[in-house]
N, CA, C and O of each residue as an XYZ file, in Angstrom:
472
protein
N      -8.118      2.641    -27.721
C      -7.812      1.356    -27.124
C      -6.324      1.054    -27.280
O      -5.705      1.474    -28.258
N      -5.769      0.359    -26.361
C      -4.626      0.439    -26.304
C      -4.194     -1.037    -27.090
O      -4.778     -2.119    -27.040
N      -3.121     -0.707    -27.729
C      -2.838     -2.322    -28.146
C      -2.174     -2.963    -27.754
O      -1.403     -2.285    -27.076
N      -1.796     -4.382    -27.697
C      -1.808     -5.742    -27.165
C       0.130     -5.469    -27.917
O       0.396     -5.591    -29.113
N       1.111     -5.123    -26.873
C       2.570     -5.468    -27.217
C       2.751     -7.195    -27.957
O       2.248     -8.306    -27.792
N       3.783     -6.551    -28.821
C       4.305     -7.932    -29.517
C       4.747     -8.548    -28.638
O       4.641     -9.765    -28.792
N       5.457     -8.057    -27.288
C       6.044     -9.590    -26.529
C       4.704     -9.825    -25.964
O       4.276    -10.939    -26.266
N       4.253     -9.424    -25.552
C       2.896    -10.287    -24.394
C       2.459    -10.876    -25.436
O       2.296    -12.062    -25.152
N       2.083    -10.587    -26.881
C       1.834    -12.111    -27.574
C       2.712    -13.007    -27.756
O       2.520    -14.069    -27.164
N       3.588    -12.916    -28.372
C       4.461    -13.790    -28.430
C       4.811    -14.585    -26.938
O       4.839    -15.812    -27.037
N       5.059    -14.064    -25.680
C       5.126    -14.734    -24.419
C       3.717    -15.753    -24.331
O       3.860    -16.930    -24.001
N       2.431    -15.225    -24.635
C       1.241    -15.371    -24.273
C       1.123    -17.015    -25.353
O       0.991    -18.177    -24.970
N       1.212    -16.576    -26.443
C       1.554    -18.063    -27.392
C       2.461    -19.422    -27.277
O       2.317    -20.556    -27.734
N       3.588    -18.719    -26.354
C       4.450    -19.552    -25.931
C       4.030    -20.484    -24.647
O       4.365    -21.648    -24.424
N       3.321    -19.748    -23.988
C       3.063    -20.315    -22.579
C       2.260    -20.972    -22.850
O       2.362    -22.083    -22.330
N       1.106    -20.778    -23.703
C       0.221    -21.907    -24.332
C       0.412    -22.857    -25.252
O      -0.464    -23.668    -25.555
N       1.845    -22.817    -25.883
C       2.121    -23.766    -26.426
C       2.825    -24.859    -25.377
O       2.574    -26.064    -25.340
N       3.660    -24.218    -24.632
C       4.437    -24.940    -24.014
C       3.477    -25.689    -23.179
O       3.504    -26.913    -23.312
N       2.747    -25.254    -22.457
C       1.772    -25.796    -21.479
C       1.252    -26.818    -21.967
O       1.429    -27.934    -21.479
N       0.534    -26.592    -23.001
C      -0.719    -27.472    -24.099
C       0.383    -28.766    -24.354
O       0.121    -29.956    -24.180
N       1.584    -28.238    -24.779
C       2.551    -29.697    -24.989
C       2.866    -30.582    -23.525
O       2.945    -31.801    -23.678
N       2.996    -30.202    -22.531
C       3.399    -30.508    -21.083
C       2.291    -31.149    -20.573
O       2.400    -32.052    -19.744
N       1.306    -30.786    -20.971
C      -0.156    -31.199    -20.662
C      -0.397    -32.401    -20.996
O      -0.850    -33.288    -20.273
N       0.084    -32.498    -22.788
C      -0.619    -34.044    -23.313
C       0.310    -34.922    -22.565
O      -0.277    -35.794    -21.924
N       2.031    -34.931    -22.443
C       2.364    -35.802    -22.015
C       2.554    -36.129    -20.592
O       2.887    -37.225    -20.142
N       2.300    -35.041    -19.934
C       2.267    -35.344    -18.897
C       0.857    -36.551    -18.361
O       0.913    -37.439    -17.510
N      -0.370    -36.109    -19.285
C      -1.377    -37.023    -19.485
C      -1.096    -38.195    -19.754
O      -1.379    -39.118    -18.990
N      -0.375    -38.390    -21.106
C      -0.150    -39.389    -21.584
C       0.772    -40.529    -20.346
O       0.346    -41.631    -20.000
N       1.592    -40.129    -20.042
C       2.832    -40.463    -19.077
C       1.709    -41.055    -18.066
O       2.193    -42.129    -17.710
N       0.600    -40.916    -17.498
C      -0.138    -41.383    -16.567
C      -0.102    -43.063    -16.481
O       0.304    -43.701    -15.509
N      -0.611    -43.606    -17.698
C      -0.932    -44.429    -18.444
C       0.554    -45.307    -18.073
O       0.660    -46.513    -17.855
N       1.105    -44.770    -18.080
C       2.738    -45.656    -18.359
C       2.974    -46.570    -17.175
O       2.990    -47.786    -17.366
N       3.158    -46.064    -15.958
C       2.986    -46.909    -14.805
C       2.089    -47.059    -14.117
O       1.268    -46.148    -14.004
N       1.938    -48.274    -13.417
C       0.833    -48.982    -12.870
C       0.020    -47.970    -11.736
O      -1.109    -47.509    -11.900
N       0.996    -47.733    -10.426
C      -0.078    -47.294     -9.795
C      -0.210    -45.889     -9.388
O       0.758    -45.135     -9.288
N      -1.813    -45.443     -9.080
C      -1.633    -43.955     -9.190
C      -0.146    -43.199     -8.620
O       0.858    -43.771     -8.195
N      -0.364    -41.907     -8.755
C       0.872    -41.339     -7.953
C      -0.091    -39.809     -7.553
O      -1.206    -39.733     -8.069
N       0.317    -38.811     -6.771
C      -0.561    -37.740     -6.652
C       0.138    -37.009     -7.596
O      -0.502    -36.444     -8.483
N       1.615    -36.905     -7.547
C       1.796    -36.220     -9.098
C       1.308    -36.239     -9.982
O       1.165    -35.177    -10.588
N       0.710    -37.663    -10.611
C      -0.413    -37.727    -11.884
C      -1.310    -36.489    -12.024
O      -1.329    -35.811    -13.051
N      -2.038    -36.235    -10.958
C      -2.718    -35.346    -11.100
C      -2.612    -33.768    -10.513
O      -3.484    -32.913    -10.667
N      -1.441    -33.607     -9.863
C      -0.719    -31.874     -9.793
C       0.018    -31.897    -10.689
O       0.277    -30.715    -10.914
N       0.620    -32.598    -11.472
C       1.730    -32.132    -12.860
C       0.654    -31.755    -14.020
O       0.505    -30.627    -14.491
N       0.048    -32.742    -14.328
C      -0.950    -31.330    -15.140
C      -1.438    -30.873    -14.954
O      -1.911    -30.367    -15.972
N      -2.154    -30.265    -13.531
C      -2.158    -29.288    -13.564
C      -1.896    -27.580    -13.274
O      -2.475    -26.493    -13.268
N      -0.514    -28.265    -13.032
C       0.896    -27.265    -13.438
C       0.628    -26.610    -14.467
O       0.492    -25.389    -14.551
N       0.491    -27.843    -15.755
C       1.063    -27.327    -16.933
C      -0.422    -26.576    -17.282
O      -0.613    -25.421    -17.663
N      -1.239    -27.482    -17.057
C      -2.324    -26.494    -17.595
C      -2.960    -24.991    -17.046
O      -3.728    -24.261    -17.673
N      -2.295    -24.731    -15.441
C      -2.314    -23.267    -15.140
C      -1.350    -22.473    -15.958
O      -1.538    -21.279    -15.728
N      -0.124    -22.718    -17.064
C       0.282    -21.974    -17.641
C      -0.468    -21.850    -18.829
O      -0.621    -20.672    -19.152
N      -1.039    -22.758    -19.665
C      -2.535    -22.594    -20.627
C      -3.352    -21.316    -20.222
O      -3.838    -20.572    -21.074
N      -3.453    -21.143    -19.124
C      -4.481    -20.258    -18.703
C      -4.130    -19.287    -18.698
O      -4.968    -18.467    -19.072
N      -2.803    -18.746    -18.319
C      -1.844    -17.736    -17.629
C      -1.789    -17.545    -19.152
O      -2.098    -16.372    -19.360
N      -1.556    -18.121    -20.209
C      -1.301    -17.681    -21.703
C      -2.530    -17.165    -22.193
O      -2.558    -16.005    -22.602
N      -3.488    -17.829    -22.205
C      -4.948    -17.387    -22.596
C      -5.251    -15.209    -22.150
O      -5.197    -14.046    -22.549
N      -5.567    -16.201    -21.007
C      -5.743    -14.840    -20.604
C      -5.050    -13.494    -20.119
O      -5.620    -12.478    -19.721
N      -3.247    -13.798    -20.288
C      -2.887    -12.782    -20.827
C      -2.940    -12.207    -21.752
O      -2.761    -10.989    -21.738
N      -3.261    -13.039    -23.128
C      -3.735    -12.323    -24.294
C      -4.972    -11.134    -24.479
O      -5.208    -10.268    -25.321
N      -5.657    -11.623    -23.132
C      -7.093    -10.608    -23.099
C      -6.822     -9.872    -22.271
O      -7.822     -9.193    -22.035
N      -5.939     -9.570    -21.605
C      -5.126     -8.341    -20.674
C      -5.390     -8.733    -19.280
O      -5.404     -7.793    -18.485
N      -5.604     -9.921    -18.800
C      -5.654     -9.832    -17.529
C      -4.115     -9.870    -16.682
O      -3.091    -10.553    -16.723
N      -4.646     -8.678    -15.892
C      -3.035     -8.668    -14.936
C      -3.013     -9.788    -14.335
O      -1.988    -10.403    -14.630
N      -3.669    -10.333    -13.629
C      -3.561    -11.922    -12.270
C      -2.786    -12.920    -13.078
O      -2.026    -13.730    -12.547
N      -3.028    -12.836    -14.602
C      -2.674    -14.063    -15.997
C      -1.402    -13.533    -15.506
O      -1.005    -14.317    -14.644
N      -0.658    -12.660    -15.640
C       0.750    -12.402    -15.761
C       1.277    -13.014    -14.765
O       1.917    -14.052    -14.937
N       1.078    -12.425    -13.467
C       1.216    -13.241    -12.285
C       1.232    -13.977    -11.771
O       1.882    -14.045    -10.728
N       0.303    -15.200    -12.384
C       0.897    -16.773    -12.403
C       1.442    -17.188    -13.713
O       1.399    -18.410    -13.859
N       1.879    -16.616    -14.583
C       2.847    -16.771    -15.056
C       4.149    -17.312    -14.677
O       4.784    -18.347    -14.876
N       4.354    -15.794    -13.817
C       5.858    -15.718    -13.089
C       5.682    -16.544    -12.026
O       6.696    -17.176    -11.732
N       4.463    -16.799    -11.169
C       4.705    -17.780     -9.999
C       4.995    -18.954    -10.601
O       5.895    -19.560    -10.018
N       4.509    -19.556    -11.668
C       4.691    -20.609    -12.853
C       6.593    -21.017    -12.503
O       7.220    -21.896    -11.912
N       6.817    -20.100    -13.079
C       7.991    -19.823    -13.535
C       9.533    -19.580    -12.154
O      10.729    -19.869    -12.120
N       8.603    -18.946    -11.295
C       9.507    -19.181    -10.204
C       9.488    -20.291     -9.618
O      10.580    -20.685     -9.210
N       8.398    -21.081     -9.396
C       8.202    -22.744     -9.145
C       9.268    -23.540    -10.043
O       9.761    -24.588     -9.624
N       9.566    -23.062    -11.152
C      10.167    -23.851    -11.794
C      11.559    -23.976    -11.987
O      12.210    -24.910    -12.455
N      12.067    -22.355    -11.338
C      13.169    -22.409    -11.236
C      13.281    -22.757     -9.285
O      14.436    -22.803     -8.862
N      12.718    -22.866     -8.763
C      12.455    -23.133     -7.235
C      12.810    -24.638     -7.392
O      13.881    -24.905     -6.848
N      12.265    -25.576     -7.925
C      12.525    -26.802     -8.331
C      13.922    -27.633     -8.869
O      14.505    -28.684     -8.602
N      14.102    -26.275     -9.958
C      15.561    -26.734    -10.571
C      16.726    -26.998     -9.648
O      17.675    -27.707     -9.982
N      16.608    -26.324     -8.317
C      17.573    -26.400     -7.385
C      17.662    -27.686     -7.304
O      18.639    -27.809     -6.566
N      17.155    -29.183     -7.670
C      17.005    -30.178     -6.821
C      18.075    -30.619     -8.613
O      17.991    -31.718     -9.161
N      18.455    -30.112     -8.844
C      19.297    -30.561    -10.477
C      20.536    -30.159    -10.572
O      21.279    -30.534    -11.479
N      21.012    -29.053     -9.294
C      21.823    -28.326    -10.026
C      22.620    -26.775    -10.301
O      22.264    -26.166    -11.310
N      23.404    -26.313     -9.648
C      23.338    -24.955    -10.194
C      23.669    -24.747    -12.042
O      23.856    -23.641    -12.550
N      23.677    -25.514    -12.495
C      23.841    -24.846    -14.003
C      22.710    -25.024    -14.240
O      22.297    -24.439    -15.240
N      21.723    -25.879    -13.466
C      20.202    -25.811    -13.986
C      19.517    -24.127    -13.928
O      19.016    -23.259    -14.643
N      20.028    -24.507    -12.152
C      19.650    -23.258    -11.704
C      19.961    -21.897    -12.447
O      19.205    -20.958    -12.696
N      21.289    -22.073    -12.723
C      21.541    -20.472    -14.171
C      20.779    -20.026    -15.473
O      20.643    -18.910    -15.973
N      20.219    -21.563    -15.948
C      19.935    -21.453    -17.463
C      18.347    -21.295    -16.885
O      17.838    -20.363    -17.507
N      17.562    -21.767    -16.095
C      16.107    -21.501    -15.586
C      16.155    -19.883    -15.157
O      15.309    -19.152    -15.672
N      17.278    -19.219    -14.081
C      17.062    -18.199    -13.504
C      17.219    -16.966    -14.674
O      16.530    -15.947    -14.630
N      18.192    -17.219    -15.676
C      18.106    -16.483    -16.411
C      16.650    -16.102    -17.683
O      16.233    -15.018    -18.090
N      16.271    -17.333    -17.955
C      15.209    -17.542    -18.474
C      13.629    -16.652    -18.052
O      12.822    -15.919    -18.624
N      13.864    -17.367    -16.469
C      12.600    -16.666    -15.623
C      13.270    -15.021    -15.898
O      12.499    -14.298    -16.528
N      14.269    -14.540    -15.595
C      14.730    -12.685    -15.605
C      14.278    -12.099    -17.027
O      13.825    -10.984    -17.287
N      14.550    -13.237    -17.906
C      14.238    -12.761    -19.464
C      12.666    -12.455    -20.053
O      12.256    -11.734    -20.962
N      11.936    -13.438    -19.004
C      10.550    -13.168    -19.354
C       9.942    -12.711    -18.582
O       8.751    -12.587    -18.866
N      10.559    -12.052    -16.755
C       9.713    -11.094    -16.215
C      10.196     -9.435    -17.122
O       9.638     -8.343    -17.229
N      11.044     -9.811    -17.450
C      11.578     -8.067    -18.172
C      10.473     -8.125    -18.730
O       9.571     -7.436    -18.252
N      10.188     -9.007    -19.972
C       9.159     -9.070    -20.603
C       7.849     -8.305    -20.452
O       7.382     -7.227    -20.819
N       7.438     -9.478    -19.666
C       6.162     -9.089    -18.731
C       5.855     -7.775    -17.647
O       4.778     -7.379    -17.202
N       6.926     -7.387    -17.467
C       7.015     -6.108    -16.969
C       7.599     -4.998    -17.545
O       8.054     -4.294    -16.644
N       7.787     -4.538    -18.596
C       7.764     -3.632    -19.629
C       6.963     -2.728    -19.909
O       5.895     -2.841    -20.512
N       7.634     -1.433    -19.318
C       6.328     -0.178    -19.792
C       5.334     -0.485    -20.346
O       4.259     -0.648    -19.769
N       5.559     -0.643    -21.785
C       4.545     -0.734    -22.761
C       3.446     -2.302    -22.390
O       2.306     -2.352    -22.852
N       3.931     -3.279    -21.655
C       3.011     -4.634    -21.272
C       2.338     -4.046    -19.862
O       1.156     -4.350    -19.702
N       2.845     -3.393    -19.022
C       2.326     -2.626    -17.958
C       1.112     -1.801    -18.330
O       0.014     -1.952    -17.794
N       1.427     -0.753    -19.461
C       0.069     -0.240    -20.086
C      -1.241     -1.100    -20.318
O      -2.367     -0.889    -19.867
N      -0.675     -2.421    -21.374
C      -1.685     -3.616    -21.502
C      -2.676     -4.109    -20.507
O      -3.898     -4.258    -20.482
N      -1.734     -4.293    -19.741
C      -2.382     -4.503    -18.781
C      -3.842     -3.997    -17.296
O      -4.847     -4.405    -16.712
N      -2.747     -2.699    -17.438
C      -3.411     -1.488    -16.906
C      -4.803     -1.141    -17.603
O      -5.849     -1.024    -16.966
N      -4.704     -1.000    -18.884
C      -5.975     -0.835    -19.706
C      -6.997     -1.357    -19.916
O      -7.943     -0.965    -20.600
N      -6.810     -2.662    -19.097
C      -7.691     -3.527    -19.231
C      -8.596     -3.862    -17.538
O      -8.102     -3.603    -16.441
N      -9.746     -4.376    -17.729
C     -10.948     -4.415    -16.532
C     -10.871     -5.597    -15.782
O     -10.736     -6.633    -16.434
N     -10.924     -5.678    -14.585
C     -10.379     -6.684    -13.921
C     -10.339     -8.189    -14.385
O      -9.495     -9.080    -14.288
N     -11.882     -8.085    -15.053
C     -12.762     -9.628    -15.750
C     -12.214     -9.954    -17.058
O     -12.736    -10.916    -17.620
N     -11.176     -9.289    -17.717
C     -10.321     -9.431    -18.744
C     -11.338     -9.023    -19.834
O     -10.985     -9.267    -20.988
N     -12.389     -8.516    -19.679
C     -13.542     -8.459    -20.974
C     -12.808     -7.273    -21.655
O     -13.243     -6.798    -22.704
């Protein structure tokens, strides 16, 4: 059996931390002004498709990786509306964690594993 690379955990922990944090307040933040908005309810669940994308990259699913990076290109897709120094410190970020995610050895991970992540 093949084993689980230190970055895909470490990426995989991160995305679920980060998410899980983006999640409560973006929840929380609901509450704050009066009337609905449709963002209320696509911003989390933004954050909580990266929860998932973390989860189940940990169990090797390739598709998890892949909205990862769509995650992640959305986000630097967005930053444009901030900025090009936004745009540098996001684009570099997103390059730093597809290397990541696409790394021989996370490619194997992946590969080794059955479509249903079992």
């Amino acid at each position: 059996m093949n084993k689980r690379p230190l970055t895909i955990t470490l990426l995989s922990w991160l995305f679920i931390a980060v998410g899980t944090a983006e999640f409560v307040y973006r929840v929380a933040a609901i509450h704050i002004h009066a009337p609905f908005h449709v963002e209320d309810v696509l911003l989390p669940l933004l954050e909580a498709a990266l929860v998932v994308a973390g989860v189940f990259m940990l169990r090797g699913c390739n598709w998890a990786r892949w909205l990862a990076l769509a995650w992640l290109a959305f986000h630097v897709a967005i930053s444009f509306l901030n900025g090009w120094q936004t745009v540098l410190v996001h684009g570099l970020i997103f390059a730093l964690i597809a290397y990541g995610l696409f790394r021989a050895d996370a490619r194997a991970w992946f590969r080794a594993r059955p479509a249903t992540g079992a």
